[in-house]
N, C-alpha and C positions, 0 to 999 in steps of 0.2 A: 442432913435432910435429903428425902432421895427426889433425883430429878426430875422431871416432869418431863414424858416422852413428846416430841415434837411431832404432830402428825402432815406440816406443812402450811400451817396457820400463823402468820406473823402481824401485829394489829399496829400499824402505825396512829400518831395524833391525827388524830378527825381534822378535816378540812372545812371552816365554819361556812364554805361557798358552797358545800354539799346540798342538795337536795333533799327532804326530808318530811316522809308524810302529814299534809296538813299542812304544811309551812306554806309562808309569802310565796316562795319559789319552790313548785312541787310538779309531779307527772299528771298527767288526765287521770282522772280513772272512772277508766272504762272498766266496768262488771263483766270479766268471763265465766268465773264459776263462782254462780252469786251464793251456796252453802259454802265455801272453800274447803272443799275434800275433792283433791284432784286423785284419787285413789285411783279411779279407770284409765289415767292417761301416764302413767307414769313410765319416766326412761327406763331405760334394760339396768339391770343392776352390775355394777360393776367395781370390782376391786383395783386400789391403785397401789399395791403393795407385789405384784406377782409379776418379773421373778423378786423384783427389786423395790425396796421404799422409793418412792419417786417426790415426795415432800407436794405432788401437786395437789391437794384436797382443794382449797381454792379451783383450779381449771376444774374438777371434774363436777364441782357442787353447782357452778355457776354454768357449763354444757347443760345440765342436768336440767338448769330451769327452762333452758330453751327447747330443749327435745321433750317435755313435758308439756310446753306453752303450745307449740308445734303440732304437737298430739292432740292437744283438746280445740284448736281450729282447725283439726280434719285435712290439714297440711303435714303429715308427718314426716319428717326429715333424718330419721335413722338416726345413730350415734353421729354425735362430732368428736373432734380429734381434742381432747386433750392436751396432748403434745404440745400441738400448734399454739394452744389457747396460751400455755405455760410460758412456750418460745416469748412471744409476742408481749407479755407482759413481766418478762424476765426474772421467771421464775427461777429459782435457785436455793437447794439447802441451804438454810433452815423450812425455807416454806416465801410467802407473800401476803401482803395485806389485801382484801375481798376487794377492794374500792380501787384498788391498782387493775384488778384481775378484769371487773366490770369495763373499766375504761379502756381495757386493753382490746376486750368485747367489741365496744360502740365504736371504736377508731381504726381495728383491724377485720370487723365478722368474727365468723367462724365457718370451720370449714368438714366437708364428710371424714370419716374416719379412715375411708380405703385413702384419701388422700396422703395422708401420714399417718398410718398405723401402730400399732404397738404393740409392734413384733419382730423378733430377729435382734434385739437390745442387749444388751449385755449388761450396763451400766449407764448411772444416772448421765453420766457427761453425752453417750451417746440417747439416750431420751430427749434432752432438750438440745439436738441439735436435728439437721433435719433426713437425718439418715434413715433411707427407705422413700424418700418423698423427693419432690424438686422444690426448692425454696421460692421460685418466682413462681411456678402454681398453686402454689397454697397461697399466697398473698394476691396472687388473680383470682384466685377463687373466694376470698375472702373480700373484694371488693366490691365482684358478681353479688355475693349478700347483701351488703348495706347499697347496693343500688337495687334491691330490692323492699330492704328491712331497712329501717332505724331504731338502736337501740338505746334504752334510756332508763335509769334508773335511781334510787333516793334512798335511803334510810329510814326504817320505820319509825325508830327512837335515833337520838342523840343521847348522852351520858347517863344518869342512873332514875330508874321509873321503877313505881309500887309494882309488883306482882299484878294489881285488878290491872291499871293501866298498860301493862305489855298483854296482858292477856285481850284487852280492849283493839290495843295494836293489830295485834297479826292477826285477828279473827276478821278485821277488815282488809288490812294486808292484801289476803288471801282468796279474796274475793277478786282481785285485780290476777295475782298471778301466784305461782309458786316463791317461797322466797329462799335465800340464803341464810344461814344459822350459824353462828360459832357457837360450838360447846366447848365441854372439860370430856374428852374420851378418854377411858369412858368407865365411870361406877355406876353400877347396877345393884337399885335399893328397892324392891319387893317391886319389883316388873318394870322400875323407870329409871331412867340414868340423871343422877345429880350429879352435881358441882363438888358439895360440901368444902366451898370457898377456895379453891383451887382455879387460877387464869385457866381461860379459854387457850386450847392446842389444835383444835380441830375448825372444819366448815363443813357444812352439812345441808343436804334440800330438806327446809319445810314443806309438806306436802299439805298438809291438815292437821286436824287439832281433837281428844279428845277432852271429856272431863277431869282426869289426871294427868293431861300434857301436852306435846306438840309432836306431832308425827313427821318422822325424818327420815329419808334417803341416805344412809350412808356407805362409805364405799369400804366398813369392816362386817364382814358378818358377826351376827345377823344384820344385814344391810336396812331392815325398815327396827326402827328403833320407838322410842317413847322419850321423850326426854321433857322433864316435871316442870310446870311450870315458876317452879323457886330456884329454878336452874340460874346461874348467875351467866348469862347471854349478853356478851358484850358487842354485839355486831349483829344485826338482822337489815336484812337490804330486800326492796320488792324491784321486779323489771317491767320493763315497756317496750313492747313489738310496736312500730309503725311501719304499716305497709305502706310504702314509695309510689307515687303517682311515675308515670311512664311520660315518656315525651308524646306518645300520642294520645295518652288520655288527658292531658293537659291543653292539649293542642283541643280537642277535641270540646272541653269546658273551656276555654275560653272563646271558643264559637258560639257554644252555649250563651256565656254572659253577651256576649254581643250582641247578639239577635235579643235577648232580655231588652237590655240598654237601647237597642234599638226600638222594638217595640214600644217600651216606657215612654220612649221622646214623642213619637207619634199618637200615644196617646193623650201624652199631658196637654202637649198641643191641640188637641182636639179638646179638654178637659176646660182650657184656658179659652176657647173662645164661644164655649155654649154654658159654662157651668159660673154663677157667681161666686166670688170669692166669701169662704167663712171661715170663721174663726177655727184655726185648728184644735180637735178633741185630743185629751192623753190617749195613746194606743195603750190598748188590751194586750198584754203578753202573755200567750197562751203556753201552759208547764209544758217543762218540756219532759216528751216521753221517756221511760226506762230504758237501758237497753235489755233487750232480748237476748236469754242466755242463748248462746250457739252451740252446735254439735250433737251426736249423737250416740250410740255403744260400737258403731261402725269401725272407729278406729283401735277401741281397746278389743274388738273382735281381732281384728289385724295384728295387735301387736301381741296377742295371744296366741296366734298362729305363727308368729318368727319365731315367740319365745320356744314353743312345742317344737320348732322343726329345726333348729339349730341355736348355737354359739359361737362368735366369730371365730373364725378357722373353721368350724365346718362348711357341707358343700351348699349349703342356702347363702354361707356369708360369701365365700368363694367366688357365687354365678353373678353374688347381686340379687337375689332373690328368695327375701324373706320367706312365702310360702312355699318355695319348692314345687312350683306348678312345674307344668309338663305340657309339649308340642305334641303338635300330630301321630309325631314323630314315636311319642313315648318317652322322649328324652327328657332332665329336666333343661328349663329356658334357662340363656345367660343373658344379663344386661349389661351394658356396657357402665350405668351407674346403679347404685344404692337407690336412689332417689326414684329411677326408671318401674326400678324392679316394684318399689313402695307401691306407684300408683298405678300399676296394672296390676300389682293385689288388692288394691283399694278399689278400680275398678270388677276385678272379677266377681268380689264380692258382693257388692252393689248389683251387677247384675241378677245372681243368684237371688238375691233375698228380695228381686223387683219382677221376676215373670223373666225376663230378659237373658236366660241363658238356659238352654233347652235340658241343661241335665239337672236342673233343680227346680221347685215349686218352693211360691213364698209360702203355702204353709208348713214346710219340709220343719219339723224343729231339729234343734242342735244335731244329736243323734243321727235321724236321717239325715243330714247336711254331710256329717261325717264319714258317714256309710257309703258316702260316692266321692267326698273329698280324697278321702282316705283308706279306701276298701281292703276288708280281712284277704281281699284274695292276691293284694301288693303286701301280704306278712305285714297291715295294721292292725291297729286295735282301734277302732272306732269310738269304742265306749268309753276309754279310757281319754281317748284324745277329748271328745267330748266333753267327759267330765273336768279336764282339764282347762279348757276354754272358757266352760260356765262358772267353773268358781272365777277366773279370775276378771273375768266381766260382770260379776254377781248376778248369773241368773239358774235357772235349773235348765236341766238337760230336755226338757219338756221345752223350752220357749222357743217360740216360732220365730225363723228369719227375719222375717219380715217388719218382726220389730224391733231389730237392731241398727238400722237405718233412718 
């Protein structure tokens, strides 16, 4: 019998204290992308095979969900490290179980990719060690996270469910967040990749779902895959971002309740000596609202524009600066982070497509946007770049600025 290649996927016994969609003990769910087709916000696609099999599908599936979650709350946070993710959850050929990888997440973060990179490697022993980086700032830097985020996550399913009922699953899944996948990598049967009863070896980001499947991020090309919904998926997990209250915004609500509290007493007291006492009515519980989807094409405009203007190692990943913008000077800008560079293209943009930046008009569409972003007379191509943008933001080269924000 021939063996079954290990892509870094090892599935330990389920842990019955697990969290688990719907269950007694489950996460909020909050509605981010209430179709669940995070199609516009998706991480950069990335191979974990070059130069070397690195066994971590696990680290880069579950990075993937965050830098996608990240993207579509208009907070984009550029690649994380891999590496780190793998280090930290003691990651080692053959591979690691998704639910190891996850906790290794919520109890370490995660941390930028310049931090510990993956580059200058030779082999796996030096990959999961922390060569090229310092060990204490990637774990400072990864605690800066979770005093910012907490993360948190469950199981869509536990052990074996019908076909309707996984599909039932992740189509609500999905609507909370991108999820984790393990497949069989990989057979390809008339455009969709089965199982045909063979264990799961791999991990993969679900991103959305069509009629004949579930839409994955993986880190072999073709990196965006199909994989059929009779696929035999022994592992699907959804995540949860909580943004961290600050000691001064805490400080600042519990003045709040005071003064409530305080008020209420001088109230009731006033209440109690002019108002007769009566029988108390059942209170009215008024539904409670939906939430409102958030965000807008502003960031998959952005991450259109890293993609167009480089690949780590080149001079956008180099300065720290996705767009490649340029000073007074002519030069282009260097930041000192990933992060920096993110959100002075997120601002620039923003300004451009609002009145607010004197070399562009919000009715300017793509085209002309491009034609001063990126001018024939710096050896662009405008049109091309354009056209490049609008497909992967889905719009035409005609659509105006101003409604991508």
């Amino acid at each position: 019998m021939k063996k079954t290649k290990n892509y870094g996927l090892v599935i330990k016994k389920k842990d019955p204290r697990d969290f688990v969609l719907g269950g007694v003990f489950s996460l909020p769910k909050v509605v981010i992308q209430p179709d669940g087709q995070w199609d516009a916000y998706l991480a950069r696609e990335e191979a974990q095979s070059i130069p070397f099999e690195t066994y971590n599908c696990t680290g880069y599936a579950t990075n993937a969900v965050f830098e996608t979650l990240f993207n579509r709350l208009n907070a984009g946070i550029g690649d994380r490290s891999d590496r780190f993710l793998g280090i930290r959850a003691k990651t080692k050929p053959p591979g690691n179980d998704p639910h190891v990888v996850a906790k290794a997440a919520k109890n370490n973060g995660v941390i930028a990719e310049e931090t510990l990179p993956f580059s200058n490697l030779n082999n796996i022993n030096e990959y999961f060690s922390f060569k090229g980086g310092e060990e204490w700032k990637c774990d400072l830097e990864g605690q800066d996270f979770l005093k910012n985020y907490s993360i948190g996550y469950e199981d869509v399913w536990q052990g074996k469910i019908s076909v309707s009922e996984k599909q039932y699953r992740i189509k609500e899944a999905l609507i909370y967040s991108p999820l984790t996948l393990s497949i069989y990598a990989f057979k390809e049967k008339d455009g969709v990749y089965v199982s045909d009863g063979n264990k799961n070896n791999d991990l993969v980001m679900a991103y959305g779902w069509t009629d004949r499947g579930i839409k994955v991020l993986s880190t072999y090309a073709p990196f965006k895959k199909i994989i059929a919904w009779e696929h035999n998926n022994q592992v699907c997990i959804r995540y949860h971002l909580e943004k961290q209250a600050t000691k001064e915004e805490i400080g600042i609500f519990m003045k709040i309740l005071q003064a409530i509290s305080n008020w209420l007493s001088d109230w009731q007291k006033e209440q109690d000596a002019t108002v007769p006492k009566v029988e108390p009515k059942t209170p009215v519980i008024a539904p409670q609202a939906p939430t409102k989807p958030i965000g807008s094409k502003l960031i998959s405009w952005a991450a259109a524009i890293r993609d167009y203007e480089g690949q780590p190692g080149d001079l956008s990943y180099k300065n720290n600066n996705p767009g490649n913008l340029k000073g007074l000077s002519g030069k282009f800008l260097k930041f000192q982070t990933w992060d920096e560079g993110w959100k002075v293209l997120i601002g620039y943009l923003t300004r451009a497509a609002t009145g607010k930046h004197k070399a562009y008009k919000p009715d300017f569409n793509l085209l002309q946007f491009f034609s001063v972003y990126a001018p024939a007379t710096d050896k662009n191509n405008p049109k091309a770049y354009a056209s490049f943008v609008a497909k992967k933001i889905g719009v035409g080269m005609d659509e105006k600025i101003k409604n991508l924000v």
